[in-house]
Structure formats: structure tokens, C-alpha cells
MARBATOR-894014 format. One record per residue: residue number from 1; residue in one letter; x, y, z of N, C-alpha, C in turn. Coordinates in Angstrom, 1 decimal. Layout:
BEGIN
NUM | A | X | Y | Z | X | Y | Z | X | Y | Z
...
//
This chain:
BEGIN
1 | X | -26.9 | -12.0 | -24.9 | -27.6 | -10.9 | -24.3 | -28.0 | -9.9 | -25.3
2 | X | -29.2 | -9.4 | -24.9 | -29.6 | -8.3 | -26.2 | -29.1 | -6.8 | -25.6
3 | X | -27.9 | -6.4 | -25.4 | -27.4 | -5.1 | -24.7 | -26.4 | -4.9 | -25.6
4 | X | -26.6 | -3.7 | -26.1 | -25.6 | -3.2 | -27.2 | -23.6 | -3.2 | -26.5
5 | X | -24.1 | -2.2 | -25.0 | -23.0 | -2.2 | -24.3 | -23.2 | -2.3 | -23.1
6 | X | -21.7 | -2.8 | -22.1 | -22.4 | -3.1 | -21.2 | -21.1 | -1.8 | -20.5
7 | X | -21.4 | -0.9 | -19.3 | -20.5 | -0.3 | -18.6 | -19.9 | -0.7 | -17.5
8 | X | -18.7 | -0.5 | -17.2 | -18.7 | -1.1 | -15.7 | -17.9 | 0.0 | -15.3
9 | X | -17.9 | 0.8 | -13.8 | -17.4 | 2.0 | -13.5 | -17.1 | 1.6 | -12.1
10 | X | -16.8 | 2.7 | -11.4 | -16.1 | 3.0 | -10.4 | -16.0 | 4.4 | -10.4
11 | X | -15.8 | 4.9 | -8.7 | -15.6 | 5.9 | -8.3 | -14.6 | 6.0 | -6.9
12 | X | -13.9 | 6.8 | -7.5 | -13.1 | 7.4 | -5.9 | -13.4 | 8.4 | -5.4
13 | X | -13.2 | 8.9 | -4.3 | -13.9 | 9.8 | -3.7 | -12.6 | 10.4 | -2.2
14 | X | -12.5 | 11.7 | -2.8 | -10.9 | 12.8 | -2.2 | -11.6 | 12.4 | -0.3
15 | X | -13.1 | 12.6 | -0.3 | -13.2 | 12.3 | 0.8 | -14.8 | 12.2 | 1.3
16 | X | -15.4 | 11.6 | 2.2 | -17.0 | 11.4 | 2.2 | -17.0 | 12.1 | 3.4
17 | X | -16.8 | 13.4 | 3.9 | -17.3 | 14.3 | 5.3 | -18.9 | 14.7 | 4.9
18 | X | -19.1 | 14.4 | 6.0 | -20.5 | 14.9 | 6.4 | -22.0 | 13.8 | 5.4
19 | X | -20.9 | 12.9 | 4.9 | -21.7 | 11.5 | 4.4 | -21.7 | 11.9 | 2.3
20 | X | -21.5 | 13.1 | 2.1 | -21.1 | 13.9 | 0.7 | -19.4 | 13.2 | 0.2
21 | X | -20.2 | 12.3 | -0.4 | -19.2 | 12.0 | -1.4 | -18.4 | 13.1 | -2.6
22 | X | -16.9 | 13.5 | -2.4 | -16.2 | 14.2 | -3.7 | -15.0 | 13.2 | -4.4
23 | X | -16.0 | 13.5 | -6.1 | -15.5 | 12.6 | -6.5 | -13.9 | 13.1 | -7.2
24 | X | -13.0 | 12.1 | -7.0 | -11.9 | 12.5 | -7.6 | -11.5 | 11.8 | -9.0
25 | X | -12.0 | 10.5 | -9.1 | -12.1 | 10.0 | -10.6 | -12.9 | 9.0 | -10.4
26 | X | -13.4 | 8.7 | -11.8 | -14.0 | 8.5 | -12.1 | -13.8 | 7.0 | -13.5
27 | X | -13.7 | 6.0 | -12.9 | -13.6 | 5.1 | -14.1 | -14.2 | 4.0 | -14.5
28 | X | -14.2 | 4.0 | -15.9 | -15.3 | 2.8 | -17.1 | -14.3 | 2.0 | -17.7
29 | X | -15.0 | 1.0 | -17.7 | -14.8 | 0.4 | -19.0 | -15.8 | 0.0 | -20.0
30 | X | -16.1 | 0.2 | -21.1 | -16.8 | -0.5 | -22.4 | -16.6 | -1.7 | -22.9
31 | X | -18.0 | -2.7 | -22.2 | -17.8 | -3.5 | -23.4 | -19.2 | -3.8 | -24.2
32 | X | -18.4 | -5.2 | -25.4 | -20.2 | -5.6 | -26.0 | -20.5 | -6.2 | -25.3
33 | X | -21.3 | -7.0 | -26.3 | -22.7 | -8.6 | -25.5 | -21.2 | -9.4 | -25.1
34 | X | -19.9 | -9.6 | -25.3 | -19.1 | -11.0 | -24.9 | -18.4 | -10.4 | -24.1
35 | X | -18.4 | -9.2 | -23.4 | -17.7 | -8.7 | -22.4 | -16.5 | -8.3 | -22.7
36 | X | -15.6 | -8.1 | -24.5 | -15.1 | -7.8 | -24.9 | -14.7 | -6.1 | -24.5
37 | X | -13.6 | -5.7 | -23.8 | -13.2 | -4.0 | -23.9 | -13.5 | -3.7 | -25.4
38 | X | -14.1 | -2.5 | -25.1 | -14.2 | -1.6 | -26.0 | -13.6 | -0.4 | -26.0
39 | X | -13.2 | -0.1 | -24.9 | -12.8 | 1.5 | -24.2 | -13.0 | 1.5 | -22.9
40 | X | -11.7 | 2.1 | -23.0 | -11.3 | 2.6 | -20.7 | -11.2 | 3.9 | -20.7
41 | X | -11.1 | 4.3 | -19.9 | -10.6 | 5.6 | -19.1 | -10.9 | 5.5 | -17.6
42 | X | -10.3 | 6.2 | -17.0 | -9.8 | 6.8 | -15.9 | -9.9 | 8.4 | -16.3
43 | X | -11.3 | 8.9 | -15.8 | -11.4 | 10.2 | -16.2 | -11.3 | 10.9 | -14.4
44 | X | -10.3 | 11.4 | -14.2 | -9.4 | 12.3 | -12.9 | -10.4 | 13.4 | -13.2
45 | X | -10.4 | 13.9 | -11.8 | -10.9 | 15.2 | -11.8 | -10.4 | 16.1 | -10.0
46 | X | -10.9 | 17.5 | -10.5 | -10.0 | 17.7 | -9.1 | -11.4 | 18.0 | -8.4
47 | X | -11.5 | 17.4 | -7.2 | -12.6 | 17.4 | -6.1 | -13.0 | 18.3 | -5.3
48 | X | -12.2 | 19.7 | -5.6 | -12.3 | 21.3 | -4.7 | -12.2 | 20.9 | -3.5
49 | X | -11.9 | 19.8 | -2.8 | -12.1 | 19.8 | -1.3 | -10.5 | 19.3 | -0.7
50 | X | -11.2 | 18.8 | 0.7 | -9.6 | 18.7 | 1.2 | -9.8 | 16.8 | 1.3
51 | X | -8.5 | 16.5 | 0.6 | -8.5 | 14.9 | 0.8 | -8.6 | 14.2 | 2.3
52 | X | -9.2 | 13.7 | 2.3 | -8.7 | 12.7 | 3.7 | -8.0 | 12.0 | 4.3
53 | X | -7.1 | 12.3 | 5.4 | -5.9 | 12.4 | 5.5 | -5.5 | 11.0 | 5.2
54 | X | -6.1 | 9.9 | 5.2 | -5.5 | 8.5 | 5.0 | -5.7 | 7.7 | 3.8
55 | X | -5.6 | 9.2 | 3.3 | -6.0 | 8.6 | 1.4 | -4.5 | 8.4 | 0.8
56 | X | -3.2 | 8.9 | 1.7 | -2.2 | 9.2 | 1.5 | -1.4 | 9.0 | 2.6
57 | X | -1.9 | 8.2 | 3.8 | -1.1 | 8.2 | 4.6 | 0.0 | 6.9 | 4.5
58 | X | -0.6 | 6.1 | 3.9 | -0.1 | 4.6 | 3.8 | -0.8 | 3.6 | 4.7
59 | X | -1.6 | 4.2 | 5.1 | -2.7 | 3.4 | 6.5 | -3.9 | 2.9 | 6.1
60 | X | -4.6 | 2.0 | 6.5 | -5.6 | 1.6 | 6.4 | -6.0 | 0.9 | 5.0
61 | X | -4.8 | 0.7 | 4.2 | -5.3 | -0.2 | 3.0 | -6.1 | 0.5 | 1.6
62 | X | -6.4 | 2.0 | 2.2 | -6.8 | 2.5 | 1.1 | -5.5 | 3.7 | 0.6
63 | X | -5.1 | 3.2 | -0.3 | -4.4 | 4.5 | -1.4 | -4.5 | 5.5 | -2.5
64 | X | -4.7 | 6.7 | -3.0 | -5.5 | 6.6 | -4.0 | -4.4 | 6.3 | -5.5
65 | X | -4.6 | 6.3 | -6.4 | -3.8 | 6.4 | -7.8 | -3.0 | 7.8 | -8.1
66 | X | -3.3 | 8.4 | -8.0 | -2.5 | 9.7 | -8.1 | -2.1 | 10.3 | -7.0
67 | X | -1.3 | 11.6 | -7.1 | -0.7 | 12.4 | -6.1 | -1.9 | 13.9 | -6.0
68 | X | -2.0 | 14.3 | -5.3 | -3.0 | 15.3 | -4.6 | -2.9 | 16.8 | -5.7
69 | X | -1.4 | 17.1 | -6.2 | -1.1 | 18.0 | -7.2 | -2.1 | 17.4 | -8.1
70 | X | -2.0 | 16.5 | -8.7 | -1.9 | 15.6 | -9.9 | -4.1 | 16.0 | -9.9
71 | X | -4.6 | 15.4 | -9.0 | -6.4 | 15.7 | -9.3 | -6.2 | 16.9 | -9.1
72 | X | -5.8 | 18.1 | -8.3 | -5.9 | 19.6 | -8.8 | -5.5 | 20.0 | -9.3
73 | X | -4.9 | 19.1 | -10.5 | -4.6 | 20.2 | -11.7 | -5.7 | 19.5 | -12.7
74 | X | -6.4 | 19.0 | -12.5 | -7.7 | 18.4 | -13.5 | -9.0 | 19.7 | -13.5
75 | X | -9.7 | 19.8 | -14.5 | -11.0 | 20.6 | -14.2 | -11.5 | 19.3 | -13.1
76 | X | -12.9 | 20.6 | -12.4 | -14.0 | 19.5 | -11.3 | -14.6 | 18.8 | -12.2
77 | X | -16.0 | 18.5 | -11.5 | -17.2 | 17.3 | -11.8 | -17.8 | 18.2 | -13.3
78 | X | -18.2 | 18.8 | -12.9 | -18.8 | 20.0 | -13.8 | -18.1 | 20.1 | -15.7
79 | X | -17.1 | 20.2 | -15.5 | -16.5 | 19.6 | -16.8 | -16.4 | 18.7 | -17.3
80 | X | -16.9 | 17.6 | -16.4 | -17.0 | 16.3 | -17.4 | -18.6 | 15.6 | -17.3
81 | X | -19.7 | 16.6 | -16.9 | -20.5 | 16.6 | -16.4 | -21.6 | 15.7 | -17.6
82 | X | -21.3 | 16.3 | -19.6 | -22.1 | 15.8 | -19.9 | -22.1 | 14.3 | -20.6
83 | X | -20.0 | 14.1 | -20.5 | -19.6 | 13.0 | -21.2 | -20.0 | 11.7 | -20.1
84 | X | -20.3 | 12.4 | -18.9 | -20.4 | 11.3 | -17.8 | -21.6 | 10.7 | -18.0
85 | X | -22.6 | 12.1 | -17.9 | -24.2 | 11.9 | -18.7 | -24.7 | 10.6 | -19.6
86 | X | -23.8 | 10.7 | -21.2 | -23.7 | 10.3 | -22.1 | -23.8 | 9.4 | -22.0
87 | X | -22.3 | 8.6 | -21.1 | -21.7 | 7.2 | -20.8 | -22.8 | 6.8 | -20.6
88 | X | -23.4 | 7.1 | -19.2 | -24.5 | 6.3 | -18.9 | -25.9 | 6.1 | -19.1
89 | X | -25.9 | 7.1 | -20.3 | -27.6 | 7.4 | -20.5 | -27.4 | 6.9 | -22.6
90 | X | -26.7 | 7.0 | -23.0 | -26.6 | 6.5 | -24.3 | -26.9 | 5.2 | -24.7
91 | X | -28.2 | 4.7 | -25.6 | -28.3 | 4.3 | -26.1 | -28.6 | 2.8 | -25.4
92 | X | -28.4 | 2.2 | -25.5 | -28.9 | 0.8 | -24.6 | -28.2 | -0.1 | -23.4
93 | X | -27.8 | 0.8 | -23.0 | -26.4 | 0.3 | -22.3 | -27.0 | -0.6 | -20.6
94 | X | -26.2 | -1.0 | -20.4 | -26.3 | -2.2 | -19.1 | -25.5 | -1.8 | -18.2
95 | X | -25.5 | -1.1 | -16.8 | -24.4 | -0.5 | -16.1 | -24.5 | -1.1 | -14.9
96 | X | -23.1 | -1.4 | -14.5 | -22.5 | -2.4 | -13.8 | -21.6 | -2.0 | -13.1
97 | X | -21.2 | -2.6 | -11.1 | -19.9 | -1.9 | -10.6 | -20.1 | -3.1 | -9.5
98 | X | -19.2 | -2.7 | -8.6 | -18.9 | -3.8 | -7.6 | -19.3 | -2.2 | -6.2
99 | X | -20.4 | -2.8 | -5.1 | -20.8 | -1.8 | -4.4 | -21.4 | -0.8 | -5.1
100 | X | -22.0 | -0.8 | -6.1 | -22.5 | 0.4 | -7.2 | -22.9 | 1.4 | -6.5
101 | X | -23.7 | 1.1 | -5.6 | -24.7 | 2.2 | -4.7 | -24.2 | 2.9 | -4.0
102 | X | -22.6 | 3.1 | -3.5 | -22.0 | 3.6 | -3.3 | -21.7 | 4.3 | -4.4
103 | X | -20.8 | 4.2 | -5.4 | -20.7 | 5.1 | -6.8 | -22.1 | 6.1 | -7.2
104 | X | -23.1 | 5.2 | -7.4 | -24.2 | 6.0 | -7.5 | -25.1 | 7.2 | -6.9
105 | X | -24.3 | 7.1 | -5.6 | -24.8 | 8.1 | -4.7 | -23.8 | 9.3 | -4.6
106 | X | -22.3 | 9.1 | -5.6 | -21.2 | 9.8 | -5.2 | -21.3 | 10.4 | -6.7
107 | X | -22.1 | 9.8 | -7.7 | -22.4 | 10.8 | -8.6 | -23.3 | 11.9 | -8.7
108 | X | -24.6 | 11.7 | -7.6 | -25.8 | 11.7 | -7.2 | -25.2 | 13.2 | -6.4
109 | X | -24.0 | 13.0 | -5.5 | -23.3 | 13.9 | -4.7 | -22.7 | 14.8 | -6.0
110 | X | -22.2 | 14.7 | -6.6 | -21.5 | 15.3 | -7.8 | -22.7 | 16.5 | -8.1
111 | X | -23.8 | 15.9 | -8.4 | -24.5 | 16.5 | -9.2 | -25.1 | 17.9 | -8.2
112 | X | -25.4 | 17.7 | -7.4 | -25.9 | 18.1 | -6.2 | -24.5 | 19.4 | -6.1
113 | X | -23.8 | 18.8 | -6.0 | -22.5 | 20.1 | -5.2 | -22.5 | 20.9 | -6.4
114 | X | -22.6 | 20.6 | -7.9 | -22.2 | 21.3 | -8.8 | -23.2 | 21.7 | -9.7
115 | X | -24.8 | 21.7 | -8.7 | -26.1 | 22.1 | -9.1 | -26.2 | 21.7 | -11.0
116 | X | -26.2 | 20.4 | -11.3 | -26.3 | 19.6 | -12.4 | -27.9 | 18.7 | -12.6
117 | X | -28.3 | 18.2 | -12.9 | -29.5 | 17.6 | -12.9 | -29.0 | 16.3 | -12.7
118 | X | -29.6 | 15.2 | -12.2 | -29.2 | 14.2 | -11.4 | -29.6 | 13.3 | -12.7
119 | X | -28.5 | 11.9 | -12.8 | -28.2 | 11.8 | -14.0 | -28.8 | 10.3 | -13.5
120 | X | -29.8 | 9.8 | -14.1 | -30.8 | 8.5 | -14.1 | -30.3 | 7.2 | -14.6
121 | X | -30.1 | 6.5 | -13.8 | -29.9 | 5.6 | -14.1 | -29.7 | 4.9 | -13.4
122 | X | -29.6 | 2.9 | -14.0 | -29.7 | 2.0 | -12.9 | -28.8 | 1.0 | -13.0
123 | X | -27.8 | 0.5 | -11.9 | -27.2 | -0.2 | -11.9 | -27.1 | -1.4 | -10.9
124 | X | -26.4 | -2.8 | -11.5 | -25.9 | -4.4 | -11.5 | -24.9 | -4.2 | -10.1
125 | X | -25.3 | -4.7 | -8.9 | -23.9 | -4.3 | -8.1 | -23.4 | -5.9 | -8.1
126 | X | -22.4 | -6.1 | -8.8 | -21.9 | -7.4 | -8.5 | -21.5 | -7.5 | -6.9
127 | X | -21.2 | -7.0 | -6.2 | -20.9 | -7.4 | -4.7 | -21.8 | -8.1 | -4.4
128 | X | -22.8 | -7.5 | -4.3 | -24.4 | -8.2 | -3.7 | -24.8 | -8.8 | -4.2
129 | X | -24.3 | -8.9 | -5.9 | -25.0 | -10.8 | -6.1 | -24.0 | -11.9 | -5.8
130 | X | -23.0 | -11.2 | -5.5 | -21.7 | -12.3 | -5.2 | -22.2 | -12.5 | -3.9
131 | X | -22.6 | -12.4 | -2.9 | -22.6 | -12.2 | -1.9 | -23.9 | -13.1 | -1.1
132 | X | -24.9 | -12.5 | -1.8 | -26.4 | -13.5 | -1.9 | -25.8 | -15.0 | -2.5
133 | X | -24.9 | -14.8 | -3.6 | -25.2 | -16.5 | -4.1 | -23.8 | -17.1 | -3.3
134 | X | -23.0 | -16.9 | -2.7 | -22.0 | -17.4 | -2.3 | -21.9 | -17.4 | -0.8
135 | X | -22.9 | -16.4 | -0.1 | -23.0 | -16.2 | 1.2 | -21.5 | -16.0 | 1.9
136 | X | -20.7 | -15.0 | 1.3 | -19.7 | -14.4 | 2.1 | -19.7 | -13.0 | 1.4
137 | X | -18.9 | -12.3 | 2.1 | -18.6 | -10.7 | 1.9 | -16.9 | -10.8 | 2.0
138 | X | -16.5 | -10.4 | 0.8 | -15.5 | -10.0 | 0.2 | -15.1 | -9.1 | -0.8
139 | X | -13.6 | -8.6 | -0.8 | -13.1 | -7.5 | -1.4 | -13.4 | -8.1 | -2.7
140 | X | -13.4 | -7.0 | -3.6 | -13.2 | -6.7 | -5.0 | -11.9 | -7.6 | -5.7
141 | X | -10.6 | -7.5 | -4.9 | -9.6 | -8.3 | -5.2 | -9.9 | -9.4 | -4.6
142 | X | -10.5 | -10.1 | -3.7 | -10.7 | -11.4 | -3.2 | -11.4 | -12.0 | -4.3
143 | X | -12.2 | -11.6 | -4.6 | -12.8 | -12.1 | -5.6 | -12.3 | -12.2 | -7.1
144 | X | -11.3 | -11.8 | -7.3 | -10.7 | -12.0 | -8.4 | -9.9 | -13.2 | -8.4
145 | X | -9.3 | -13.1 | -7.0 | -8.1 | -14.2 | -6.4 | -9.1 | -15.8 | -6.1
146 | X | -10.4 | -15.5 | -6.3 | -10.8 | -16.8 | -5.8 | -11.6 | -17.3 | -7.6
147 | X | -11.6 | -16.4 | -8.1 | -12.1 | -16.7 | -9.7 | -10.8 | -17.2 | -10.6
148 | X | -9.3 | -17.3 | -9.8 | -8.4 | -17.5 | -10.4 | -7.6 | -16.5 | -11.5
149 | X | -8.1 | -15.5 | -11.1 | -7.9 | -14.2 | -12.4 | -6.6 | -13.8 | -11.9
150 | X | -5.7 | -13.2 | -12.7 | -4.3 | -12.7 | -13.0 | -4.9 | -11.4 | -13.3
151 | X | -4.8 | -10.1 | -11.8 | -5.0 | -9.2 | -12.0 | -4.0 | -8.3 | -11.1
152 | X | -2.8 | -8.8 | -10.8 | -1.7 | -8.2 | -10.5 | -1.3 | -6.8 | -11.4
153 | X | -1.7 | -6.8 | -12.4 | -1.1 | -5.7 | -13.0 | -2.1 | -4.6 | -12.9
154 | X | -2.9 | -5.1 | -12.0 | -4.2 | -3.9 | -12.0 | -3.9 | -3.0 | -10.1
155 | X | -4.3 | -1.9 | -10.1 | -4.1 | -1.0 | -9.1 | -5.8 | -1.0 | -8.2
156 | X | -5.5 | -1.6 | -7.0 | -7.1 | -1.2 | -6.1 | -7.2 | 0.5 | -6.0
157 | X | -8.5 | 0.5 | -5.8 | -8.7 | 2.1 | -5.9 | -8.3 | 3.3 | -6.6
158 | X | -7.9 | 2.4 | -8.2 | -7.5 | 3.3 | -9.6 | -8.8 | 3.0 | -9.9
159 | X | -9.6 | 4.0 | -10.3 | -11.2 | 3.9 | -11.3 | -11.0 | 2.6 | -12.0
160 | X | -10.3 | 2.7 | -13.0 | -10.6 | 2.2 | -14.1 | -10.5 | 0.7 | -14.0
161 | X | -9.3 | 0.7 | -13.3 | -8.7 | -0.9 | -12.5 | -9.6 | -1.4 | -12.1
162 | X | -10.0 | -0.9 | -11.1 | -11.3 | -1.4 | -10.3 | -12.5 | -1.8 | -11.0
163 | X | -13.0 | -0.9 | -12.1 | -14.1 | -1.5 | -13.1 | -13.6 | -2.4 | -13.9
164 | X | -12.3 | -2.4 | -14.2 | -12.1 | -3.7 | -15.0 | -11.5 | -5.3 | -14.1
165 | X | -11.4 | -4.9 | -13.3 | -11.6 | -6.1 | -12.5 | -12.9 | -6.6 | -12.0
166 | X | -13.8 | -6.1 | -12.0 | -15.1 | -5.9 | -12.2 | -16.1 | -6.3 | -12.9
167 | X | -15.5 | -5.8 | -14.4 | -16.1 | -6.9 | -15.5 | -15.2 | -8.4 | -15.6
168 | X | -14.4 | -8.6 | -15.6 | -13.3 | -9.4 | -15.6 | -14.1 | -10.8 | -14.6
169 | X | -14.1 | -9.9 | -13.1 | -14.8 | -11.1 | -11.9 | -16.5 | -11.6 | -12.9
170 | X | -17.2 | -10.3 | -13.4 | -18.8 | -10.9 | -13.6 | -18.2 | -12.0 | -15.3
171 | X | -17.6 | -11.5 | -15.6 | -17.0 | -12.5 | -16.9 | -16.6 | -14.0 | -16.5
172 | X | -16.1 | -14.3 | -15.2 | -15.5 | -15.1 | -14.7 | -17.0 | -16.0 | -14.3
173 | X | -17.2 | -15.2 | -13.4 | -18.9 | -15.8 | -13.0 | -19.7 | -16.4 | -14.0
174 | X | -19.8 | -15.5 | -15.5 | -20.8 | -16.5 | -16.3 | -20.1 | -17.7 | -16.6
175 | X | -18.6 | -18.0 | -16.9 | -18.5 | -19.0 | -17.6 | -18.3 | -19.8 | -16.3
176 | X | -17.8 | -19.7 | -15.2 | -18.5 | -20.5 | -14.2 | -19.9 | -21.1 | -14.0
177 | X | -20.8 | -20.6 | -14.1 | -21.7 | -20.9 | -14.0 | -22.4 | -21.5 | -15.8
178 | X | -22.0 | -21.1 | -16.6 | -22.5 | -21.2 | -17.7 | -23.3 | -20.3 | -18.5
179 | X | -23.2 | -19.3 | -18.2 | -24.3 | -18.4 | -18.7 | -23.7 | -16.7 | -19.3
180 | X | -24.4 | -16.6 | -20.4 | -24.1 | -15.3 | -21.4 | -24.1 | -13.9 | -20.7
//
């Protein structure tokens, strides 16, 4: 592939009232053309708002990675406003996520709450080409578990986890199929 880097991200979100995504982290991974890590993070932020109650209840399958002290004691969106920029607007990059359009609209929300300029760019949703070429709808972990991947040591709905299971499933895909 001719892509210097390629990104894969993820977004959590304290809670989506009134259809406004707040984001509470935010995570990448970096890689090159061979899908090699270059750099992670799990960049936390505190979301000024009130979490939703079942982000912490132990119900419904979603949990988030940290504890509620733990994102308010982070600066908001706004402080990490230009490195987020960067990530995704630097240089030749290829940006990629599982449901992207969801993330992309929760940055899109970011920018909007914290009166920022809306940050351009376009992204690969692996769900929906899994989805088109395999004709089922499945989780993020299902698809790791059916690629044969060993990602037990990774956390659902931790940023960073999530984007690196992410590149991990689309890495799995090309050499399945055969392709760069």
C-alpha cells in the first residue's frame, strides 16, 4: 500500500443524551504499510457531563475502562483538541475503526460542544465491510474470535483495545483473503 500510516481509533462516550455524543476517551493506534504498531494511546479525557447510569452499572454489557473520578480528573476535549487534529490530518495517513461513523460524529460532537472547527476527515469502517462481504452483523470481539485472534488480554470498550483489535481483525482479513 502507498500510505505512510495507517490510524485505527475508537471512541467512548460518558453518554449520548439528546443524540450528542461526550467523549470520554479517545483511542489510536499507529501503524505502517504492514500494519506494524507504531504507537498507542488511550488519550482519557473528562466529559463535563453526567455518565450514564449503565456505563457502571454492570448491566447491559457495556463497561467503561476507568472509574468516573479517574476521566474527571483529566482536562476536557478542548485540551487535546490539536493533538487529535494532527493524528488525523498529518501527513498521509489512512483512518480506520470498527462503526467509524459513530466515532466520527462523536468527534464532530466534541468539536461543536467545545466551539473547535470540525476536524476533516475520512474514514474505513471495518464493520460494514465485514458485514457486506460476510452478510452477518457482529461484535467487534466476535470478529476477532471468528479470525482466530488471541485478544483476551485486550479490554471491550477501552479506546485503545478496541482500535487495536480493530487493526488486528482488518490484518487478519488481508492475509485471509490475500491482500496488502
Amino acid at each position: 500500500m502507498n500510505h505512510k500510516s495507517f490510524v485505527f481509533f475508537d471512541c467512548e462516550c460518558a453518554n449520548t443524551f439528546d443524540g450528542i455524543g461526550k467523549i470520554c476517551s479517545l483511542g489510536y493506534v499507529i501503524c505502517d504499510d504492514d500494519l506494524n504498531v507504531l504507537e498507542s494511546e488511550d488519550v482519557v479525557m473528562n466529559p463535563e457531563c453526567d455518565f450514564d447510569w449503565y456505563l457502571f452499572s454492570g448491566k447491559g454489557g457495556v463497561k467503561l475502562a476507568y472509574s468516573k473520578d479517574y476521566f474527571r480528573s483529566k482536562p476536557n476535549f478542548a485540551a487535546y483538541y490539536k493533538d487529535i487534529k494532527k493524528l488525523f490530518t498529518t501527513g498521509n495517513r489512512y483512518i480506520a475503526g470498527f462503526a467509524v461513523s459513530n466515532d466520527v460524529g462523536f468527534v464532530n460532537n466534541a468539536c461543536e460542544r467545545y466551539e473547535q472547527n470540525y476536524i476533516t476527515f475520512r474514514a474505513f469502517d471495518l464493520e460494514r465491510y465485514l458485514e457486506r462481504k460476510y452478510e452477518k452483523k457482529q461484535k467487534l470481539s466476535e470478529w476477532a474470535a471468528e479470525f482466530g485472534l488471541d485478544v483476551e488480554k485486550y479490554e471491550t470498550h477501552k479506546s485503545v483495545d478496541d482500535a487495536m483489535m480493530t487493526m488486528l481483525c482488518l490484518k487478519a482479513e488481508c492475509q485471509r483473503t490475500g491482500k496488502n
